[in-house]
C-alpha positions in Angstrom: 8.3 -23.6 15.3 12.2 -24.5 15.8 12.0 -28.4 17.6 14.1 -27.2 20.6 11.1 -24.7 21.3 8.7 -27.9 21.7 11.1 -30.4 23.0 13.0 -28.9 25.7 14.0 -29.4 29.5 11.8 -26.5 30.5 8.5 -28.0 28.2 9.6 -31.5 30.3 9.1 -29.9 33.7 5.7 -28.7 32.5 4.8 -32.2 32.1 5.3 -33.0 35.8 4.0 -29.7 37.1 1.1 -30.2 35.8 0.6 -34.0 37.4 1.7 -32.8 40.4 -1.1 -30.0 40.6 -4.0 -32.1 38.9 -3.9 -35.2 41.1 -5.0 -33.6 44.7 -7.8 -31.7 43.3 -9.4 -34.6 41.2 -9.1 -37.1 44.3 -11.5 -34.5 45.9 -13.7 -33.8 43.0 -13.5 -37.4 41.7 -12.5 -40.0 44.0 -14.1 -38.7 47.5 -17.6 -38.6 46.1 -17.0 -41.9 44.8 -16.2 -43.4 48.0 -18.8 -41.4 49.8 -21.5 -42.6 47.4 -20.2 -45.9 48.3 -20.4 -45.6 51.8 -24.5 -44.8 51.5 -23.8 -40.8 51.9 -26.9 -38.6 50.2 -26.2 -36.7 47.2 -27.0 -33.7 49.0 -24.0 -34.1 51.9 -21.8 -35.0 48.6 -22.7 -31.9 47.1 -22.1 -30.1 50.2 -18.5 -31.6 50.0 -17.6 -29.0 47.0 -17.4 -26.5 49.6 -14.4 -27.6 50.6 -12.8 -26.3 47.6 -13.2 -23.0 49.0 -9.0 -22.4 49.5 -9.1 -23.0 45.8 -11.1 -19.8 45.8 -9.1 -18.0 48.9 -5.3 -18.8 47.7 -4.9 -14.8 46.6 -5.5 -13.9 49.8 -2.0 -15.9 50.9 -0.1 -15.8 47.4 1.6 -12.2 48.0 2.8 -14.4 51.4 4.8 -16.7 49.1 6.2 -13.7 47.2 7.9 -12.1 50.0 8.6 -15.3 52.8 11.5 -17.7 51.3 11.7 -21.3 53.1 14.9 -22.9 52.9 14.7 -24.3 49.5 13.9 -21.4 48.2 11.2 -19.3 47.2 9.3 -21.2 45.4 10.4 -24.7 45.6 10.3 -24.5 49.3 6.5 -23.6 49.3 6.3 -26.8 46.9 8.3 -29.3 48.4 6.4 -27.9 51.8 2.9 -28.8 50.5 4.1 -32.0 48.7 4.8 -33.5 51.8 1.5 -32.4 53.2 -0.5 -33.7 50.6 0.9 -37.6 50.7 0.3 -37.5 54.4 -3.0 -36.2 54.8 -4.2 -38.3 51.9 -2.8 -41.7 53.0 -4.6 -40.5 56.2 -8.1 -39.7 54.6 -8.4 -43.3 54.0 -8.6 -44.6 57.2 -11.7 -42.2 58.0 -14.9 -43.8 58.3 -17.2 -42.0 55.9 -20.7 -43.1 56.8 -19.9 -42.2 60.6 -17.3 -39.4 60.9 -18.2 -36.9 57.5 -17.3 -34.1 59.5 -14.2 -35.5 59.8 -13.8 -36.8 56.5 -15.1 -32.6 55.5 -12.4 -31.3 57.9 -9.8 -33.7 56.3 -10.8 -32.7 52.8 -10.2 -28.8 53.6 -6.5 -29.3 54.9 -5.5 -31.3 51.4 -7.2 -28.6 49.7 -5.3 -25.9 51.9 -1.9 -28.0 51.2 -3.1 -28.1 47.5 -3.9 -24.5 46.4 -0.9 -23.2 47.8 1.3 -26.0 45.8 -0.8 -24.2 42.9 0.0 -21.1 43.6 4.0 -21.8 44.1 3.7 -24.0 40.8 2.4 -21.0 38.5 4.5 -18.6 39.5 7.7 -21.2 39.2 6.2 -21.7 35.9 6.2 -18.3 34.6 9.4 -17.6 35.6 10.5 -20.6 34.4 9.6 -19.8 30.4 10.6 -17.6 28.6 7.9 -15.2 26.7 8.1 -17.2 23.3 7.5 -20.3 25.6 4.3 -19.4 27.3 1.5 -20.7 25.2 2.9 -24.0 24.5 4.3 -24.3 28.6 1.1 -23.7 29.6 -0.7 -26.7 27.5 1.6 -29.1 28.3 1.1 -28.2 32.1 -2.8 -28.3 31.4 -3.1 -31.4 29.5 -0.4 -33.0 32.0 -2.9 -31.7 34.9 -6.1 -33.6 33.2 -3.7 -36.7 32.9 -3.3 -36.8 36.5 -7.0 -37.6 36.7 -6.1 -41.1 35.7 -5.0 -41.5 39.5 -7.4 -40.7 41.8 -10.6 -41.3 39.0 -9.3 -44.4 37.2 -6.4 -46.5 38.7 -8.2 -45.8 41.9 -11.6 -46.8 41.7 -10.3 -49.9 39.9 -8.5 -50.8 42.8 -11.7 -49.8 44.8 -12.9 -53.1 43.9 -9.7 -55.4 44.9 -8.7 -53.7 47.9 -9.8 -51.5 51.0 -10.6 -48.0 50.4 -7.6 -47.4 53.2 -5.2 -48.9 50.8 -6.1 -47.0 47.7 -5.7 -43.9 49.3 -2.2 -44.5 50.6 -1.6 -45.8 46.8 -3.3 -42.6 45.6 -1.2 -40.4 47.7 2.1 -42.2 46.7 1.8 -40.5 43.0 2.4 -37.0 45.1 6.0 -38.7 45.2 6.2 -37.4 41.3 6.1 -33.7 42.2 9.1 -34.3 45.3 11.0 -35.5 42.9 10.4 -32.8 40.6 11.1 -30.1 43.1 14.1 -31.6 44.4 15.7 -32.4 41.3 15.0 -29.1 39.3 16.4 -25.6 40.0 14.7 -22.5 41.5 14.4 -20.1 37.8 16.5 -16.8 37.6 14.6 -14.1 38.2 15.1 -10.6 36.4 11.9 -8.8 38.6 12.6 -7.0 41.4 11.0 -9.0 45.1 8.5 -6.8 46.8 10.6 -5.4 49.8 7.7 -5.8 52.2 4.4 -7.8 52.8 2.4 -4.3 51.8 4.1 -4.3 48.7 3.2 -8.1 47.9 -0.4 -7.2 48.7 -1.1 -4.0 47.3 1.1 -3.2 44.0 -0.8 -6.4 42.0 -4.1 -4.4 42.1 -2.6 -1.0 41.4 -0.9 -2.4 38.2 -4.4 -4.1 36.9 -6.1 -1.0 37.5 -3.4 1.5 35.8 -3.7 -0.5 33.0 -7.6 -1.9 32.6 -9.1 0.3 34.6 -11.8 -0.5 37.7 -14.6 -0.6 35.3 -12.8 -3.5 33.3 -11.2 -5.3 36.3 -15.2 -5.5 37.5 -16.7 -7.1 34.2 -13.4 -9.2 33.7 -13.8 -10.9 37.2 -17.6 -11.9 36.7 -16.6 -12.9 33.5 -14.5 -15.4 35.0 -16.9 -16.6 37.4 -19.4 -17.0 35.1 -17.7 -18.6 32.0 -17.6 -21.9 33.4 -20.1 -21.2 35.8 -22.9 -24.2 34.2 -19.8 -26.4 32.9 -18.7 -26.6 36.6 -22.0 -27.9 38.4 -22.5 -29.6 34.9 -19.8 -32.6 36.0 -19.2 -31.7 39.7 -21.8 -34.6 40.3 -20.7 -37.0 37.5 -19.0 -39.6 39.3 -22.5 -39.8 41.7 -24.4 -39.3 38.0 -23.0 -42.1 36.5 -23.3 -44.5 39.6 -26.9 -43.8 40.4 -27.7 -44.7 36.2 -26.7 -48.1 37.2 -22.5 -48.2 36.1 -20.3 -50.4 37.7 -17.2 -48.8 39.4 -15.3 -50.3 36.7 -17.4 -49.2 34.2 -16.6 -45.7 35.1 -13.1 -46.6 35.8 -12.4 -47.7 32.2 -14.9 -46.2 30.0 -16.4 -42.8 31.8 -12.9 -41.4 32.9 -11.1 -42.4 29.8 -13.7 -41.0 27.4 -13.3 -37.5 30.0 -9.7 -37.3 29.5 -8.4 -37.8 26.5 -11.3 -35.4 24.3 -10.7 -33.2 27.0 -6.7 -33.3 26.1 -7.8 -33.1 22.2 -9.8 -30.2 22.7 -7.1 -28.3 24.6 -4.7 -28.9 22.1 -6.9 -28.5 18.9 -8.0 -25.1 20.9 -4.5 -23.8 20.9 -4.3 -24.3 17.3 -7.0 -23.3 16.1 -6.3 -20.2 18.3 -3.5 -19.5 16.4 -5.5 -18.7 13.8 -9.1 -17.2 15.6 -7.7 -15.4 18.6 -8.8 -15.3 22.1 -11.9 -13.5 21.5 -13.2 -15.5 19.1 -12.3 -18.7 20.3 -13.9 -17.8 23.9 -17.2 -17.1 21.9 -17.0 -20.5 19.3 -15.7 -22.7 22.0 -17.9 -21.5 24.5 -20.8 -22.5 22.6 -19.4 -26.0 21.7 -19.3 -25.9 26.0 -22.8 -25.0 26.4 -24.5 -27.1 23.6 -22.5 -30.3 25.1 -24.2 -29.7 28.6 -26.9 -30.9 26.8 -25.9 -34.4 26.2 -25.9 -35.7 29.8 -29.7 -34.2 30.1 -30.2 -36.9 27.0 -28.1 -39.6 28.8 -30.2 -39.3 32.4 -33.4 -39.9 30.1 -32.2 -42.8 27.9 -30.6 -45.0 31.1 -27.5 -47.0 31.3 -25.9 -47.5 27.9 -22.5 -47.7 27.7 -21.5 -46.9 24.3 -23.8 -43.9 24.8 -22.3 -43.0 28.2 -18.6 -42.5 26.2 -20.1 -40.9 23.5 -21.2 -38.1 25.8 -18.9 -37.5 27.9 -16.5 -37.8 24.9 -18.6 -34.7 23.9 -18.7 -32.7 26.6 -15.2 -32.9 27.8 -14.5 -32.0 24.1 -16.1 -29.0 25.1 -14.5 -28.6 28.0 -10.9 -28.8 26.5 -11.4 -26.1 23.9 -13.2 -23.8 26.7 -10.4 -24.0 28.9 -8.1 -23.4 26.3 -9.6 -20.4 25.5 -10.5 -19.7 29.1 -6.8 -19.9 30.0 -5.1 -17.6 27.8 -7.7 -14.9 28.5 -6.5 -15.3 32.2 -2.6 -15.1 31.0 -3.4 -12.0 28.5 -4.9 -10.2 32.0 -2.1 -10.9 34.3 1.1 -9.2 34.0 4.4 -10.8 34.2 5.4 -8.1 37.5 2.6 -9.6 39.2 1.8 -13.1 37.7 1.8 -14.6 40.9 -0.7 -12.7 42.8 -2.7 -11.5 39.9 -2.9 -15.2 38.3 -3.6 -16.5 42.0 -6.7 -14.0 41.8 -7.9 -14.9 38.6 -8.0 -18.8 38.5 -8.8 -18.6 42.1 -12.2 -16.7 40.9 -12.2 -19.1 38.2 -12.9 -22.3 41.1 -15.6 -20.0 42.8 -18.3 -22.2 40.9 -17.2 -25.0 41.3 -17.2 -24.4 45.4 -20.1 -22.8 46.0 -22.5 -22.7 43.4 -21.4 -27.0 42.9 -22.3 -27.4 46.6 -26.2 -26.7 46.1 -25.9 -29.1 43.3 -27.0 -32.3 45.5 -29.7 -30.6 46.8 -31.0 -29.4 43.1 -31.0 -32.9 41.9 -32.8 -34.2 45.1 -35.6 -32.0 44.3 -35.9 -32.1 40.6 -34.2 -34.8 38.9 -30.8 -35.3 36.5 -32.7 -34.3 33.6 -33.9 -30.8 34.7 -30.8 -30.4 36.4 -28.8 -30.8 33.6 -31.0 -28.3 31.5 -30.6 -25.8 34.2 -26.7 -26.2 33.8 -26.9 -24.9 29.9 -29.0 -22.4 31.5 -26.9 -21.2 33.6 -23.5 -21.0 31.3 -25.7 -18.4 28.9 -24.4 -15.4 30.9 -21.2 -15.8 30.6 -21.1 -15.7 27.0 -23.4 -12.9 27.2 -20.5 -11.2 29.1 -18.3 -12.1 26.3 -20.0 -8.6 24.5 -17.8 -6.7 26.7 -14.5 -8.5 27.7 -14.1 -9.9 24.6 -16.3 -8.6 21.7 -16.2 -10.3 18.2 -12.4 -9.3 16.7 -10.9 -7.1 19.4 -8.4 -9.7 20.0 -5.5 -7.4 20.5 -4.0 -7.8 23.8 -4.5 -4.8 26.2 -0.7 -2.8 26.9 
C-alpha cells in the first residue's frame, strides 16, 4: 500500500470525525451512569436510562431529510456544524441537573443530546463516504472507528478523574468543550464533490434506498440481514451497558476505573479493530464475522468470572483487556458487513438504517438490564449475556455462510 494512501488529508479528517461522533454517545453510556450511580440512583432507573438511545435507533427515519434539505453551510456540513453546537450546549447544561431529584429531567435532557447526536452521525457518514474514494474505504473507516473509541477517554476517563477534584457541573461543561474539536473540523474542511445525482424530492429521499436493497438482495435477504444485525452484538451490548455501575458496585474507586478499567477498554479494543482489518485481508468478511464472533462471545464470559472473584485489580484489566479485544475484532468484522450491504447511491439512508438497527440492543434490550441484575445477580447476568449472543452467530449460516465471502453486485 502506496504511503500517500495511509497518510493523507482525507485519512486525517477521519481521525477527527470519528472523536467528534464517539464523545456524545460514551458521555451517555459511560459518564451519566456514573454520575447517577453516584448520586444513589438504582441500577434499575440506570438501566432504564439506555432507552434514551432510542434516536440512535430512529435516525433513518430523518436521514433521507438530510439528503434533500441543505442549511447554509451546506449539505452536509451544515447538519454538522448545526448539531455541534447543540451538543456543547445541552451538555454543559446536563451538569447542573440534580440527578437524585429531577431524573426525569436529567432522562429528558439525555434524549435531546442523543437527538443532536445521531443526526451529527448520520451527516458524518455520509460526508465520509463521499469524502473517500473507493480504494480508501476500508482503511477511512478504521481510522474513524478507532478515533471514535478514543473519544471515550473524555467523557469515561479524563472525566470521572475530574469527578473527584471538582463539581459534577464543571466536568460537564469541560466534557462538552471537547465538542469544540468537531466545529473546528467542520468549519475548516470542505463540503466533498459529489458525482451522484440529489434526490429531486423528499419521496425520492425516502423511497429509492429500499427499492435499490431489494433489486439487488431481495426481501427475503433484506429480512435475515436486518436481524442479523440486531442480533450480532445483541449479548456484547447488555454485556458492558452496565459496566461502569459493574465495576463500582465490586468495590473500585472512581479513579480506579478512570485509569485502569477505561484504559484497559480502549486500547484492546483499538488493537482488535486494527488486527481485525488485517487479518480480514486475508479471511474475509464471512469468516472473520464467524472467528471473531466467537472470540466476542467466549470473552462475555470473563466478567461472569470477575463478579465471583471480587475486586482485583490486575484481574479487573485483564478482563476487560479481553473482552474489549473481542469487541474490537467483532466490530471490525461487524462493520464491513454493514459497508458490503449499503450501496454508494444510497449510503446515507441505507447505512443510517443499518447501524441504526445495529444500536437497537443496546436501547432496548440494555434497558431491562438493571432490572435483570436486581433480580438475579452479576454472575447469572453475565452468563445470560453469552447466552444471548449465540443467535446471532447462528444467523451467520445464512448471511454469511463459511467461504461465500464474495460481495453481492
Amino acid at each position: 500500500m502506496k504511503l500517500q494512501t495511509v497518510v493523507n488529508k482525507r485519512s486525517l479528517i477521519c481521525v477527527f470525525t470519528g472523536l467528534a461522533s464517539g464523545m456524545p454517545l460514551y458521555l451517555l453510556i459511560q459518564l451519566v451512569p456514573a454520575w447517577l450511580r453516584d448520586a444513589g440512583v438504582s441500577l434499575a432507573e440506570i438501566g432504564l436510562f439506555a432507552l434514551v438511545g432510542l434516536p440512535y435507533t430512529w435516525k433513518f427515519l430523518w436521514a433521507p431529510l438530510m439528503d434533500r434539505w441543505q442549511l447554509p453551510l451546506g449539505l452536509r456540513r451544515g447538519w454538522m456544524l448545526l448539531t455541534q453546537i447543540g451538543l456543547i450546549i445541552t451538555i454543559g447544561l446536563l451538569g447542573h441537573i440534580d440527578p437524585g431529584n429531577a431524573t426525569g429531567l436529567v432522562a429528558a435532557m439525555a434524549v435531546i443530546i442523543a437527538i443532536f447526536s445521531a443526526t451529527q452521525d448520520v451527516a458524518i457518514d455520509a460526508y465520509r463516504r463521499e469524502l473517500l474514494p473507493d480504494e480508501e474505504l476500508g482503511l477511512g473507516n478504521s481510522i474513524h472507528v478507532q478515533a471514535y473509541r478514543i473519544s471515550s477517554l473524555v467523557p469515561g476517563s479524563l472525566s470521572l478523574i475530574l469527578a473527584d477534584l471538582l463539581p459534577w457541573s464543571a466536568v460537564f461543561w469541560i466534557t462538552a468543550a471537547f465538542m469544540s474539536v468537531g466545529v473546528a473540523l467542520t468549519v475548516f474542511v470542505a463540503e466533498p464533490p459529489r458525482e451522484e445525482r440529489q434526490p429531486t424530492s423528499l419521496a425520492e429521499s425516502v423511497i429509492a434506498p429500499f427499492k435499490d436493497y431489494v433489486a439487488r438482495r431481495g426481501w427475503h435477504s433484506l429480512l435475515l440481514a436486518l436481524l442479523f444485525m440486531f442480533a450480532y452484538k445483541l449479548g456484547d451490548n447488555m454485556a458492558t451497558a452496565l459496566s461502569t455501575p459493574f465495576y463500582l458496585d465490586l468495590g473500585f474507586t472512581k479513579t480506579d476505573i478512570g485509569l485502569v478499567a477505561k484504559n484497559a477498554a480502549l486500547w484492546p479494543a483499538i488493537v482488535g479493530g486494527l488486527v481485525g482489518g488485517v487479518l480480514m485481508i486475508k479471511l474475509g468478511i464471512n469468516r472473520a464475522l464467524w472467528l471473531f464472533g466467537a472470540v466476542q462471545l467466549f470473552s462475555i464470559l470473563g466478567f461472569a468470572y470477575l463478579a465471583s472473584v471480587g475486586p482485583v485489580l490486575w484481574l479487573l484489566a485483564a478482563v476487560i483487556a479481553f473482552e474489549y479485544l473481542g469487541v474490537g475484532l467483532g466490530t471490525a468484522a461487524f462493520t464491513a458487513f454493514i459497508a458490503r450491504e449499503s450501496s454508494k447511491t444510497f449510503a446515507a439512508t441505507q447505512f443510517a438504517l443499518f447501524t441504526a438497527l445495529a444500536a437497537l440492543p443496546r436501547s432496548l434490550a440494555n434497558a431491562t438490564t438493571g432490572f435483570i441484575v436486581e433480580q438475579v445477580g452479576w454472575v447469572t447476568f453475565f452468563l445470560l449475556c453469552a447466552a444471548l449472543a449465540v443467535p446471532g452467530m447462528v444467523l451467520l449460516l445464512w448471511v454469511a455462510p463459511w467461504g461465500g465471502d464474495k460481495a453481492p453486485r
